[in-house]
C-alpha positions in Angstrom: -1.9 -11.8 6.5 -4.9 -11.0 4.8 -7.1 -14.0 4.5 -9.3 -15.3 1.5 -11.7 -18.7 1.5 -11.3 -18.5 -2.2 -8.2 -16.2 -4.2 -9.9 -16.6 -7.7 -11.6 -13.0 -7.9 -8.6 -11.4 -6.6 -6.3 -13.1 -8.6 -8.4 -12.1 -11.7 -8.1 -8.6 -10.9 -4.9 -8.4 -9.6 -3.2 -10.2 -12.6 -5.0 -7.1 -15.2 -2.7 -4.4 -13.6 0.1 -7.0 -11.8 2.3 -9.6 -12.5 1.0 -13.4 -12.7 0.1 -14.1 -9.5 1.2 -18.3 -8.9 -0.5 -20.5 -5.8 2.7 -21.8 -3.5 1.2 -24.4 -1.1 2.3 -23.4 2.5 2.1 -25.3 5.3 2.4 -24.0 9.2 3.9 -25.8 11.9 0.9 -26.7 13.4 -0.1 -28.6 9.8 -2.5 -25.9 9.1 -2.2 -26.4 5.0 -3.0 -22.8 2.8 -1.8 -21.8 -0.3 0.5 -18.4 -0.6 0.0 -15.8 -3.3 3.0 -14.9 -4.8 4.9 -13.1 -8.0 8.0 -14.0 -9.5 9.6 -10.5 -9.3 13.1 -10.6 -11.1 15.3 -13.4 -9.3 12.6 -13.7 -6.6 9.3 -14.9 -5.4 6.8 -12.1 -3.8 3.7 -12.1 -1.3 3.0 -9.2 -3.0 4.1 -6.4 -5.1 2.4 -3.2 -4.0 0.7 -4.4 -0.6 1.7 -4.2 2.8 1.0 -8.3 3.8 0.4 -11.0 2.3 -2.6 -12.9 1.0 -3.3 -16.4 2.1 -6.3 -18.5 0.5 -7.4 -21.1 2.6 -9.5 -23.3 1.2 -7.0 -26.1 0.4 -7.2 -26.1 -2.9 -4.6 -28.7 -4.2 -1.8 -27.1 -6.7 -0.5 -30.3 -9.0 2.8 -29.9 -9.6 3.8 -26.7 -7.6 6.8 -24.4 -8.5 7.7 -25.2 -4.9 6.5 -25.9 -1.7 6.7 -23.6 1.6 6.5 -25.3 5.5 7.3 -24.0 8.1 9.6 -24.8 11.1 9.7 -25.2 14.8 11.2 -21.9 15.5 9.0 -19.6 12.8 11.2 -19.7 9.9 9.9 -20.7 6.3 12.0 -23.6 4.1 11.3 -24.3 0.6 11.4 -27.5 -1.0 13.5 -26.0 -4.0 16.4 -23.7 -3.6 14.7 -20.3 -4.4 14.6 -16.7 -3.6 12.1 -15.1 -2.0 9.8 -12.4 0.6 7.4 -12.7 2.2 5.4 -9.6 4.2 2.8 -10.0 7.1 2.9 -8.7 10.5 5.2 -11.6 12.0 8.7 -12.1 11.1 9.7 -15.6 9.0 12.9 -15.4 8.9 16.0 -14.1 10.4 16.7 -11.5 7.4 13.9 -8.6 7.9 13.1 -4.9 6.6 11.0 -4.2 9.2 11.1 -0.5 9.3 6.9 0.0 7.9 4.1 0.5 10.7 0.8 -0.2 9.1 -1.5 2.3 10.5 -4.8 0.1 11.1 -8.6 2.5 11.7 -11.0 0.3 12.5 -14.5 1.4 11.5 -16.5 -1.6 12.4 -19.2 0.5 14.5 -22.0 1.6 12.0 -23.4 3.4 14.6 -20.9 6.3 14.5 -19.9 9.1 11.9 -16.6 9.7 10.1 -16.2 12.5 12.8 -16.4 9.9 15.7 -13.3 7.9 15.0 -11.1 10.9 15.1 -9.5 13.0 17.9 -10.9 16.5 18.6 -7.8 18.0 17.4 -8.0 16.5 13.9 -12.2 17.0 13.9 -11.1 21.0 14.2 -8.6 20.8 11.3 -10.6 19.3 9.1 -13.6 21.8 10.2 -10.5 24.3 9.2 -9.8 22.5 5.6 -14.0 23.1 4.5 -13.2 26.5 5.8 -10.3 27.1 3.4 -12.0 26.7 0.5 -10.6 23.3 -0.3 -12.7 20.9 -2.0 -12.2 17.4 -2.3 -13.5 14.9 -5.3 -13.1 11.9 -6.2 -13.2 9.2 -8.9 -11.5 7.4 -11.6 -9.8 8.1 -15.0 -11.0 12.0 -15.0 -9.1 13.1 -12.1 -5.2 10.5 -13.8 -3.9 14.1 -15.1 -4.3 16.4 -11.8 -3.6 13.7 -9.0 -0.2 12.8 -10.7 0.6 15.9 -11.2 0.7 16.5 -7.3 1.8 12.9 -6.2 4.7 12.6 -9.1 6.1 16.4 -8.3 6.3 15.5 -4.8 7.7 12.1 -4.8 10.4 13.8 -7.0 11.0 16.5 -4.2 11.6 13.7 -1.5 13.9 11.2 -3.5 11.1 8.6 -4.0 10.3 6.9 -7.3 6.6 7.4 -8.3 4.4 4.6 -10.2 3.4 5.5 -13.7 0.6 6.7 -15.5 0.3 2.8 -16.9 -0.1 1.3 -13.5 -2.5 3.8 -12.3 -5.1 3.6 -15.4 -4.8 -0.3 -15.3 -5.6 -0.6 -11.3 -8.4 2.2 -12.2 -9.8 -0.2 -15.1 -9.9 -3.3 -12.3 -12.8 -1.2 -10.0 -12.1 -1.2 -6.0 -9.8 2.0 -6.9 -10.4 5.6 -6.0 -9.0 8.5 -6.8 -8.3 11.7 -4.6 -7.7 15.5 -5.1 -8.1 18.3 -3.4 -8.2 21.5 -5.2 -7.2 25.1 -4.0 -9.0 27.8 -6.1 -9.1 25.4 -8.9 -5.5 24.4 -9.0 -4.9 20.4 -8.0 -2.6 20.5 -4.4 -3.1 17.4 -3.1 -3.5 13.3 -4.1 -4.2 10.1 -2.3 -5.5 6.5 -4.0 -7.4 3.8 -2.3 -7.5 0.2 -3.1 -9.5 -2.7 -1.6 -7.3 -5.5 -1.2 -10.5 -7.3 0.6 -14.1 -7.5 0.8 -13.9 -5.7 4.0 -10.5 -3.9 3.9 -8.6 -0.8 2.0 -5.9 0.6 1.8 -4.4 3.5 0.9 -1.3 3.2 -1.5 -0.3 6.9 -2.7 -0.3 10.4 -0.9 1.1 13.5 -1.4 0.5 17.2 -1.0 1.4 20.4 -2.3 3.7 21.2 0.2 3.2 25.6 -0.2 -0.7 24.5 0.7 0.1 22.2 3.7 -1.0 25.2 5.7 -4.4 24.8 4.3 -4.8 21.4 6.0 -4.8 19.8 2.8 -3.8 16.4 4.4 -6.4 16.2 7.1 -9.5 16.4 4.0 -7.5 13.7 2.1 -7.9 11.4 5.1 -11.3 12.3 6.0 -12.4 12.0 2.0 -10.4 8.0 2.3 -12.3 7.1 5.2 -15.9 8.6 4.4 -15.1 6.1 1.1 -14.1 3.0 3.2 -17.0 3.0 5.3 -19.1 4.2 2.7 -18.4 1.0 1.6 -19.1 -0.7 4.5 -15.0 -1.7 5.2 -14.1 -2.8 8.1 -10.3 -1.5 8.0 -8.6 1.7 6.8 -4.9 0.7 6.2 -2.1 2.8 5.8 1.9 2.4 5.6 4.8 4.8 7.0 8.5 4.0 7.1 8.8 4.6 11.4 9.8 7.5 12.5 9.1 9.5 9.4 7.6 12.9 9.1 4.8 10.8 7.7 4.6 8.2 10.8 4.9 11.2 13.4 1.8 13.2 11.5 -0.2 9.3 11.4 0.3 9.4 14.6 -1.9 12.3 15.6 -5.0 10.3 14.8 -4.7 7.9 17.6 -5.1 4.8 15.0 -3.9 1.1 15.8 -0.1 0.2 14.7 1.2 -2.7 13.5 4.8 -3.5 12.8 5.6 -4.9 9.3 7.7 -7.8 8.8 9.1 -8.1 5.2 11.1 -11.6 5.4 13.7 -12.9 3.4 15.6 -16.2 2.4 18.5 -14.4 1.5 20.8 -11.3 3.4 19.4 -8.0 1.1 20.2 -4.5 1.9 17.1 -3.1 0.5 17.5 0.2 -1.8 15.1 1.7 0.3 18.2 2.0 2.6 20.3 3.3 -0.3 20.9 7.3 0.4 22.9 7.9 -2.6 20.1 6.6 -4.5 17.6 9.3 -2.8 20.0 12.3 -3.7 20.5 11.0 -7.3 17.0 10.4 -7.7 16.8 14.6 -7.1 19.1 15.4 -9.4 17.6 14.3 -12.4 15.6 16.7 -14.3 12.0 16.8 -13.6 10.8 15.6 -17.0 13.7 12.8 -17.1 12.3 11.4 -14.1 9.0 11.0 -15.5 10.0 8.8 -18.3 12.2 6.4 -16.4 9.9 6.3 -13.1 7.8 3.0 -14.5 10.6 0.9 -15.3 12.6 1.8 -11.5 9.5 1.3 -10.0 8.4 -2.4 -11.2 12.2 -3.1 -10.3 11.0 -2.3 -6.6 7.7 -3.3 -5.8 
């Protein structure tokens, strides 16, 4: 899990574009004593919506009067002192009910000594050399560039079956700062999208992508990656994160740039078959008219992040 001495800032900011964020007290096996992050998220508790682990704070600050308590056991699972739901998501397993089909693509850029171009293989240096060549050109920012990154990221979520975020979300994470904005642009015309959030003082990660997929030859991808990871160490990050179900198309392309992997653990206290795993939901999701889908996207997604 991601670690903090003190949650306060991120609390602040996540709470102006999330949901409340509560401190459950949590204590290891080994007495270690920190307090969880979580969400209530409909009939359950969350460690959190729209990240990949959790976020422990550490410095034992006492919580009178707790919604619950978490400890854990001998053998790795997590009890609660009241009988409630909830999930929990880190890179080790807490319970015996899991969705553990996300990698987390891990690019560590700790050595300041070396450019963007050092970290990657030679093949993905020569199509990224190809991209410049293209005539693509990459910017990035905030608010200015809302209208022409969802345009790419909600058209091609809606080609694949997957529910996009809305418009809302996006503008409030933009008003919290630590939020980027990516688009490439062929000949003027937006054709591909990526956003970046800093979950930590030396960590980000990268929540949405999507391309054009007619410009995919252009090697719009490989500039959107390069443009995320000039900006993380730009900012003198440590970490470049990024998700993919395993085995995707999207895992098998990650795995041309020779990054870490880390299997994700999302734990449960309950048996769940996830909707992620729900195939009739992808093919419905593509028959709805394009325009439909935009209006009903924000309310299916906060259902399931």
């Amino acid at each position: 899990m991601i670690e903090l001495q003190n949650a306060d800032e991120f609390i602040r900011k996540f709470e102006r574009y999330g949901k409340k964020i509560h401190r459950i007290p949590l204590t290891f096996y080994n007495g270690r004593k920190v307090n969880l992050l979580m969400s209530k998220c409909g009939f359950r508790w969350l460690s959190l919506p729209y990240m990949s682990e959790g976020v422990l704070e550490t410095d034992g600050i006492e919580i009178p009067n707790p919604f619950f308590s978490m400890y854990e056991t001998e053998d790795g699972n997590i009890c609660t002192t009241r009988n409630v739901r909830w999930e929990i998501r880190d890179r080790r397993a807490f319970s015996n009910f899991l969705y553990k089909d996300k990698i987390n693509f891990c690019f560590n850029l700790k050595d300041a000594n070396r450019t963007i171009f050092d970290f990657y293989p030679s093949n993905i240096r020569r199509k990224v050399r190809k991209a410049l060549n293209n005539e693509l050109v990459l910017k990035s920012g905030g608010r200015q560039y809302i209208k022409h990154f969802y345009k790419v990221y909600s058209r091609r979520m809606y080609e694949i079956g997957v529910c996009p975020a809305g418009r809302k979300y996006i503008r409030k994470r933009l008003a919290c700062g630590d939020y980027t904005l990516f688009v490439v642009y062929y000949k003027n015309k937006p054709v591909g999208a990526a956003s970046l959030m800093q979950n930590a003082p030396n960590i980000m990660e990268n929540e949405f992508f999507a391309t054009d997929s007619k410009f995919n030859n252009l090697y719009t991808s490989y500039l959107l990656h390069f443009g995320m990871m000039t900006c993380a160490k730009d900012a003198n990050c440590d970490y470049l994160l990024g998700r993919s179900t395993y085995e995707s198309s999207v895992y098998n392309y990650k795995l041309h740039f020779k990054a870490q992997q880390y299997q994700l653990f999302w734990s449960y206290s309950y048996r769940i078959k996830n909707i992620r795993d729900n195939r009739f939901f992808y093919r419905l999701w593509k028959i709805l008219p394009y325009r439909v889908m935009l209006r009903i996207a924000p309310y299916v997604h906060r259902l399931i992040y």
